[in-house]
N, C-alpha and C positions, 0 to 999 in steps of 0.2 A: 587435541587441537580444535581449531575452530570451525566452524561449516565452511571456509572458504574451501578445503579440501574437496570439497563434493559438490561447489556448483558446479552446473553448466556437465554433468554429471552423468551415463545411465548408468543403472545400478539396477542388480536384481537383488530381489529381497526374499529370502528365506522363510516366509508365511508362517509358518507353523511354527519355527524359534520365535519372531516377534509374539501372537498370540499366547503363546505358554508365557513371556515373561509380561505382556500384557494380565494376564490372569490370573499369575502369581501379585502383582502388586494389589490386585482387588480381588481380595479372598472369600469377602463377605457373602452371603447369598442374596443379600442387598443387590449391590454391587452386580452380583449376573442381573439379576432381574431388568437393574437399569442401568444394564448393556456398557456400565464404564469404560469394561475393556475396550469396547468399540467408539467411544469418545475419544479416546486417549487413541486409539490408531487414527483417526480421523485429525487429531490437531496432529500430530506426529505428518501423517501425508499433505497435511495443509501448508508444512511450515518444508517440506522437502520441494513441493510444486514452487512456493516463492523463490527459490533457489534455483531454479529451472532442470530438476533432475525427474532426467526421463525414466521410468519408475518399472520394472516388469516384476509381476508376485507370480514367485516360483512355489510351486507343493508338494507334498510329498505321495509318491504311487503307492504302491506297494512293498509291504519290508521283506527286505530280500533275507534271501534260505541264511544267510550268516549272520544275520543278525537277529532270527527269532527267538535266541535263549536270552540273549541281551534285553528284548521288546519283553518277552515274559518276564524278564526280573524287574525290572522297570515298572511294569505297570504291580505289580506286585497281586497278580491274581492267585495264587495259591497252587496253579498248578508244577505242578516238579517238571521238572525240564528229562523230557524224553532224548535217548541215546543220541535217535535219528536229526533232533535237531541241533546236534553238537559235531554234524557231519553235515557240514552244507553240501554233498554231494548226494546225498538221499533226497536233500529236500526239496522242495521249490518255494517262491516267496509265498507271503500269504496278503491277501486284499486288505483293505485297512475296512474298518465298521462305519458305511458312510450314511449310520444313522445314528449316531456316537453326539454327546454334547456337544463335543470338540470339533466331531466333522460339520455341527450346522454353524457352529463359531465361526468355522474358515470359508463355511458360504454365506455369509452374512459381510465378511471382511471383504470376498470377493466381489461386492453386488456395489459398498462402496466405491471397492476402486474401478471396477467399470464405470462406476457414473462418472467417477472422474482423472477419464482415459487411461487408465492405468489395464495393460492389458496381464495374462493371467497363463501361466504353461503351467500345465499338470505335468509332475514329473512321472516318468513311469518308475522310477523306484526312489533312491535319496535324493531329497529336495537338493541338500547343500553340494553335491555333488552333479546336480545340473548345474545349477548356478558356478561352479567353478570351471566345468567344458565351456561356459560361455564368455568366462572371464578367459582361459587360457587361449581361449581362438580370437580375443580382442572384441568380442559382440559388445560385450558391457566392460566397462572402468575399474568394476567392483563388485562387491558381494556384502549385503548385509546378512549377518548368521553368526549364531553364538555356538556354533559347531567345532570346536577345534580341530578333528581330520577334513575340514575344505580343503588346506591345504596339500593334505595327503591325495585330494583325488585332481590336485592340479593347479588350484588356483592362485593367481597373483597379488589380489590388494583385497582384503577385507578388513569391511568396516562394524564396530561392536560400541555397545553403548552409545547407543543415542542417549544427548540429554537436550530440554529444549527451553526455552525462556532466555532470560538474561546470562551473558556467559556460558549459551546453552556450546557442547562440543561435540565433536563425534571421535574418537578412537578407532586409529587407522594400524593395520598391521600390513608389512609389507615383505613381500617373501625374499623379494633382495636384500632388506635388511636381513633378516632371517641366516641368508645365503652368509652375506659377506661378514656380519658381526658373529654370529654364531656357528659359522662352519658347516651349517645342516640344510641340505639339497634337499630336493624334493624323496628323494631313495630312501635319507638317511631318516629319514623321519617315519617314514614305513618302516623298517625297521625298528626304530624307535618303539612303535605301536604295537609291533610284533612282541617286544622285549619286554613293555611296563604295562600292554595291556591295552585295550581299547573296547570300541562297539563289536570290532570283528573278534577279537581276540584276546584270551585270560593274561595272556603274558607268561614269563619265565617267574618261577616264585623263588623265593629271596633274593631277584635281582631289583635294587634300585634304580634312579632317576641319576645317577652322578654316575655310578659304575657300566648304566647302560651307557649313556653319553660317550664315558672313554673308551666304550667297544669300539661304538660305533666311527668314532671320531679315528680310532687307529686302522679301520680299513678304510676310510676315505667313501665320497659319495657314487663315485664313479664307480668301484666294483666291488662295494655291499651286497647290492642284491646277486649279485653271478657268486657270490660267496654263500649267500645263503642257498642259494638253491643247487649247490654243489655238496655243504657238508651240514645244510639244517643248522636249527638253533647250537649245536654241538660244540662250535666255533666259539661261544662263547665260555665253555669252561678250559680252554686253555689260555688266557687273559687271567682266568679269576682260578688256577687250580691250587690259590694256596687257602682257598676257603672253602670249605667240605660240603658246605650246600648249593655250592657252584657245581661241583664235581657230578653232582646226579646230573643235571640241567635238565628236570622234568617241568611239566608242564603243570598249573595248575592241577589239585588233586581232583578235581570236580573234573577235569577231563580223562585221567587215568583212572575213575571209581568200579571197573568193571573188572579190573584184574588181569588184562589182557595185556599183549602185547602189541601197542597200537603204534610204533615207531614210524611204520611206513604210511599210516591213515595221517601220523602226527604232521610229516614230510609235505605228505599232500595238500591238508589242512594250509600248512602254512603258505602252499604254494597258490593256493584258492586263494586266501586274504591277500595276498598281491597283487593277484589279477582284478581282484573285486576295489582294488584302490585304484590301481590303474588304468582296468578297463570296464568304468562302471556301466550298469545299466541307463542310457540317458538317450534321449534326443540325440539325432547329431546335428552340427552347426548347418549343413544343407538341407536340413528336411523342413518341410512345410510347417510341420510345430511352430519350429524357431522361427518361420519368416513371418508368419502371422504376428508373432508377440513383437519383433522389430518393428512394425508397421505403427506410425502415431494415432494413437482414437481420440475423439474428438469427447470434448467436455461434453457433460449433457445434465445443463443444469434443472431442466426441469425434473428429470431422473429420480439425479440426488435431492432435492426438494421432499419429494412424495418418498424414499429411504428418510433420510431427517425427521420426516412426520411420525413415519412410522415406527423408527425404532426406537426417536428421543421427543419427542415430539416437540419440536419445532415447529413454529412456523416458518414461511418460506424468506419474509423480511430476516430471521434469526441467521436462517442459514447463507443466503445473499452477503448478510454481515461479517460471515466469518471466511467464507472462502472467495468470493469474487476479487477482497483484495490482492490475494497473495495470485490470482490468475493475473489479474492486471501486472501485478510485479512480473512474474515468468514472461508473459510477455512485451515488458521494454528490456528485461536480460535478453531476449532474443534476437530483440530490435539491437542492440547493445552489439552484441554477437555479429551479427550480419554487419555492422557499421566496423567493426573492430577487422573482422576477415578483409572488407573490401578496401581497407586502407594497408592491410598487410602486402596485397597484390599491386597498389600503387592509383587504387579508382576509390576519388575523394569526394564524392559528390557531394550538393548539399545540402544541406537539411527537408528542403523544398521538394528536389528532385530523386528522393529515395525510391526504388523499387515498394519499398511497403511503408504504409505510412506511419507516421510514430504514435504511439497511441497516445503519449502528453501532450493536450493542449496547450497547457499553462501552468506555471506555477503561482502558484495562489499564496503561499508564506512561508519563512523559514523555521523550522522546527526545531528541535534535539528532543531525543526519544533515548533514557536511560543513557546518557552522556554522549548519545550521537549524535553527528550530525541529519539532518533529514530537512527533506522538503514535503510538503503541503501541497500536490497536483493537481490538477484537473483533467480527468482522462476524457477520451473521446474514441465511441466504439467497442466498449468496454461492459456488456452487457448490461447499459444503462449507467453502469457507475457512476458516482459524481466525482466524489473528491477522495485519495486517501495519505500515505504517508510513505515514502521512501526514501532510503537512503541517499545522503547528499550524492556519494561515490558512485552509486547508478548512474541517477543523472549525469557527471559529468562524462560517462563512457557513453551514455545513450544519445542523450541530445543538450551537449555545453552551447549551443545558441538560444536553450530555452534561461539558461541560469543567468546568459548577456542579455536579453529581453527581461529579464524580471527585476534586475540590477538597474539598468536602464531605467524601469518605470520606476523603480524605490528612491533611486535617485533625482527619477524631476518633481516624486513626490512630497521630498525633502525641501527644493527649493520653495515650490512653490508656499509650503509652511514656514517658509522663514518669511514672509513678509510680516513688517513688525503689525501687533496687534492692535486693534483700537483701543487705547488707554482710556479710562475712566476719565481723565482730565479733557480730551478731545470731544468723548460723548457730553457732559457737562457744557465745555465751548458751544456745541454743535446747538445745546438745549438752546443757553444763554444767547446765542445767535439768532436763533428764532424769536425769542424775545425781544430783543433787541430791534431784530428788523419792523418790530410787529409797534413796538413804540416810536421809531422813526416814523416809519408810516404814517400814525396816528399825529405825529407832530407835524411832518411835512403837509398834511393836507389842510390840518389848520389853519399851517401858513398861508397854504394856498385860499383858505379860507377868508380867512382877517386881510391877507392882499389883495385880494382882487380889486382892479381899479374898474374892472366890467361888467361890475355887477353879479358877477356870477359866486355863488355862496354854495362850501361842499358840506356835508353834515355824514354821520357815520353813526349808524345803531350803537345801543350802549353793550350788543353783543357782539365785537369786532373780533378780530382774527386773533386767535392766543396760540401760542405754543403747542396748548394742548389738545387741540382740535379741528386745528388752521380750519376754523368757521368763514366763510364768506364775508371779510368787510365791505359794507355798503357806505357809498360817500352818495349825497344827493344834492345835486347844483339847480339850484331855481333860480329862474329870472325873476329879478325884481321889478324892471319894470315891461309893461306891457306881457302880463301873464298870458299864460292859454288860461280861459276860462277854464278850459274841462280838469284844471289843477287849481282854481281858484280858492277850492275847500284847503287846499295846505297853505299854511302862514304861522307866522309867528313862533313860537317853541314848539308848533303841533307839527314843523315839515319836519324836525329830524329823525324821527323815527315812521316816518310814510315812505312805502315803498311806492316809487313810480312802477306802474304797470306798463305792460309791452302792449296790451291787446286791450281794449276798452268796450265795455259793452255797446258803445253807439256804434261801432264798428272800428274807430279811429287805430291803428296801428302805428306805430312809432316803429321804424328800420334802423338797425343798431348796424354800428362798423366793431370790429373789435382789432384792438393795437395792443401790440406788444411790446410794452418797455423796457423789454430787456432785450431787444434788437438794437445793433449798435447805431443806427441810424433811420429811426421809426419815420414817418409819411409826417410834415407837417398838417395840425389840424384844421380847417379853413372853416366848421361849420359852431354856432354856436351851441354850447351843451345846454342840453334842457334836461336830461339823466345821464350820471355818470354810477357804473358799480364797478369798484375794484376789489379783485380776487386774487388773492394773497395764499401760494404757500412757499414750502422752503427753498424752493429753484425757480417759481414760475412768479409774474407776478403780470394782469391781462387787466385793461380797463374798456368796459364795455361803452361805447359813447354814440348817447342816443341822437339821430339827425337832429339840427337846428339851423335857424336862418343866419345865424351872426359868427364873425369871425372869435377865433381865440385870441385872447389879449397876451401882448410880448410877455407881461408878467407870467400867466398860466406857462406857456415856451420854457422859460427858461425855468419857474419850479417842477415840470417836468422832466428837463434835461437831469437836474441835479438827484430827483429821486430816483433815475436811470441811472445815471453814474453810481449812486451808492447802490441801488442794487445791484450792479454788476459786480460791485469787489465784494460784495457778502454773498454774492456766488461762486467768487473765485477760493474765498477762503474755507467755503460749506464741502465745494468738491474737492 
């Protein structure tokens, strides 16, 4: 199945089963050296925090007196398995070597997940066997561990095989299935263990996996064990007395090798490995242990930083990179969470006025990541975060006014780009207009030139106003008769390109009025022009006209009027 099963989650986690199969996939000496195993738990816990599962790593204590001949074969040390340890009532458990490869492996795993609050119960004997008292007393949801008797010491949902990436899943076993599809209680499966063999026990030899089943299955889960502990394994050869290696119903030969008759140690034994499933060595759910690891710890990224450096060496932006987003994710699941609960009870508040505030600012752009939907965030509060990526389907359970705000602005940012574009053809006009204007000009003052009945004559530098520079056209109006001296030196073809001065070194100053003709109803002009400069560009057009004694002639009026009126509609067609 798919991670949906496990968010929103606590789960204890079986420490030492993830590690062994962490270190089975990297066998190399490579590999240990650079600490893969520990990479690979570190995106494993990175991608379980995005999912908001609250995480407790459970370890294993001490192996207990019944399982030491099992732990000797296992580790395959060479030593022969002694009488006494094939009678767990001789013995007692024995310490695990906590200067072993394996034990600084699980304190290396432990120092990550404290950095990032992941708290930590030392079991006092089987790991998987805490982790199931806490699953059957409802502490946790689940159990991860690739243990198959969990179940035998209680527990309700465990989860096996993680895989993670794309399509990554988790595989969930669930003991009501268990119950209801396969007929086998919690009893019946102890038994089971007793029959084909386990960590505590060799089992019955030449009994199968099918044959033990229909033993078992034909006394029921309900009163197997009052069966066994009334007539021993014995019960079993009259089901199967029509097969002669039924009929012994001895135990493993490696437990009968002494020659003796151990019928009543056998009785015992069997009666041990019951109790040791049932009533294992563990925490209980009220002791301080357990209330400590329920308590939430807080991230401590600087922590994990300096672990990161250390173990792979990272920098601290590397590590920021890889875990800060999937914190931010865990918490708008929680924001999510709290918005989801308070509308269950009938309190809708909104967005604004949340108890705690949402950690998305904004959504910043619509995504798809490996065929999903996703958004583009902007968090806020978020130990510095900027921006990163989540699933459309959050967002709409955490904050669907963030996705109406974002919709919203995409949508007035649509409109406002549909305004049609400036076509080439109008930029072109807009040139041509300026040209246009720039030869009217130069025509109309002509006219006003070659008209004047007042004597008054305009002239224009041969660098007048173009297109491509709107340069300053100058028009210059002299009187012809009765000159100012102090302008006597211009005449003839040498006034058109003299600029009249404002300022004269005798001191003489000339006071200019400035009109705008492109006001719908400019000042009639009453004084006669002695300098006139017109300043020409593609919206403004201002003539500067210097004081004189004499009035303007109705002709000047009215060529004025008319190069106002045309500038005004090559205004109207420019804007």
């Amino acid at each position: 199945m798919g991670y949906r099963r496990i968010i929103n989650k606590r789960i204890c986690i079986d420490l030492s089963c993830w590690m062994v199969q962490l270190q089975r996939v990297n066998k190399s000496h490579c590999s240990i050296q650079d600490k893969l195993y520990l990479k690979s738990l570190f995106h494993r816990l990175r991608a379980l925090i995005a999912l908001n599962c609250s995480l407790i790593f459970v370890t294993d204590g001490s192996i207990p007196a019944i399982k030491l001949a099992t732990y000797r074969k296992r580790l395959n040390s060479g030593f022969e398995v002694a009488e006494d340890e094939t009678n767990s009532t001789k013995t007692c458990s024995l310490r695990r070597n906590m200067g072993s490869e394996f034990s600084r492996m699980i304190k290396e795993a432990k120092s990550i997940g404290l950095a990032l609050g992941i708290p930590c119960l030392d079991g006092i004997e089987e790991a998987e066997a805490q982790c199931a008292l806490l699953n059957s007393e409802s502490l946790c949801d689940g159990c991860f561990t690739s243990d198959s008797d969990v179940f035998l010491f209680g527990a309700r949902t465990v989860y096996r095989d993680i895989c993670l990436g794309e399509g990554g899943h988790v595989v969930c076993y669930e003991m009501v299935d268990i119950e209801s599809k396969l007929g086998f209680g919690r009893n019946s499966l102890i038994v089971l263990a007793l029959l084909l063999g386990s960590d505590y026990s060799h089992g019955v030899h030449g009994l199968g996996p099918e044959s033990a089943c229909q033993i078992v299955k034909s006394v029921g889960d309900n009163n197997i064990l009052q069966r066994i502990a009334s007539e021993g394994l014995s019960f079993a050869k009259k089901t199967k007395s029509s097969r002669k290696q039924t009929q012994r119903n001895s135990f493993h030969p490696e437990v009968n090798a002494y020659g003796t008759d151990n019928n009543l140690d056998r009785e015992n034994q069997v009666l041990h490995v019951i109790d040791a499933y049932l009533k294992p060595e563990c925490h209980t759910a009220d002791s301080d242990a357990v209330y400590r690891v329920l308590a939430q710890l807080p991230f401590q990224r600087v922590k994990l930083q300096e672990i990161c450096v250390q173990f792979f060496g990272w920098p601290p932006e590397k590590t920021d990179e890889y875990i800060l987003p999937k914190i931010a994710e865990r918490d708008l699941r929680r924001f999510a969470n709290l918005r989801s609960t308070s509308s269950e009870v009938g309190v809708n508040p909104p967005l604004c006025k949340m108890p705690v505030k949402c950690p998305v600012s904004a959504i910043v752009k619509q995504r798809k990541v490996q065929g999903r939907e996703c958004f583009e965030v902007l968090w806020e509060g978020v130990y510095g975060l900027e921006t990163s990526i989540v699933p459309a389907d959050l967002i709409e359970r955490a904050c669907p006014e963030k996705i109406v705000e974002f919709e919203e602005k995409r949508a007035l940012g649509k409109k406002q780009n549909h305004r049609k574009p400036r076509t080439k053809k109008s930029e072109n006009r807009s040139s041509s207009t300026v040209a246009e204007v720039d030869l009217r000009l130069q025509t109309l003052l002509l006219d006003i030139e070659s008209g004047s009945n007042d004597g008054f004559k305009f002239s224009y530098p041969s660098t007048a106003v173009t297109s491509e520079d709107n340069k300053t056209a100058t028009a210059t109006a002299v009187q012809s008769e009765n000159q100012d001296p102090l302008f006597a030196e211009i005449q003839g073809d040498n006034y058109c390109n003299a600029a009249l001065p404002c300022d004269i070194d005798t001191g003489l100053a000339k006071k200019h009025e400035i009109i705008d003709l492109l006001s719908p109803s400019p000042p009639v002009i009453t004084r006669k022009l002695s300098s006139c400069n017109v300043i020409s560009d593609q919206r403004n057009l201002v003539i500067d006209l210097s004081e004189s004694e004499t009035e303007m002639s109705p002709e000047h009026v009215r060529k004025s009027r008319e190069l106002r009126l045309f500038l005004a509609s090559i205004r109207d067609d420019i804007s």
